[in-house]
C-alpha angles and dihedrals in degrees: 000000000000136000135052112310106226131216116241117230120225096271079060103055095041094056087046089051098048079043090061095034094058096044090053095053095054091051087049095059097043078051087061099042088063098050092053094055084043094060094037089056090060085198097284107171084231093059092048089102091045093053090041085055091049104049089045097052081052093059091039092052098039084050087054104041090048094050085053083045097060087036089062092038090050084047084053098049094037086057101250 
């Protein structure tokens, strides 16, 4: 990568930290939300696709969530 790294000023790093935060929050409570399906399954062997299909919407929805994430936090530091 090439050109000057500059330092982010404090409007910056709130906005960055209420970025994360809320992101965080949103992955906390898919987490939940799969926990919760989990639980509900009690490992019975016919709830075993509905549990795969859960925890894989989660991932799908915690990778997605991160990349926007990094997207906002890129717009932040570029200014925008």
């Amino acid at each position: 990568m090439t050109g000057k790294i500059r330092e982010l000023n404090g409007e910056q790093k709130e906005k960055i930290a209420e970025l994360r935060s809320i992101t965080g929050a949103k992955i906390a409570e898919a987490r939940i939300f799969l926990d919760e399906k989990i639980k509900q399954s009690g490992d019975r062997p016919e709830f075993a696709e509905t549990v795969a299909e859960a925890k894989r919407a989660f991932q799908d929805d915690k990778e997605r969530l991160e990349r926007k994430l990094e997207e906002e936090i890129a717009r932040v530091k570029e200014g925008r």
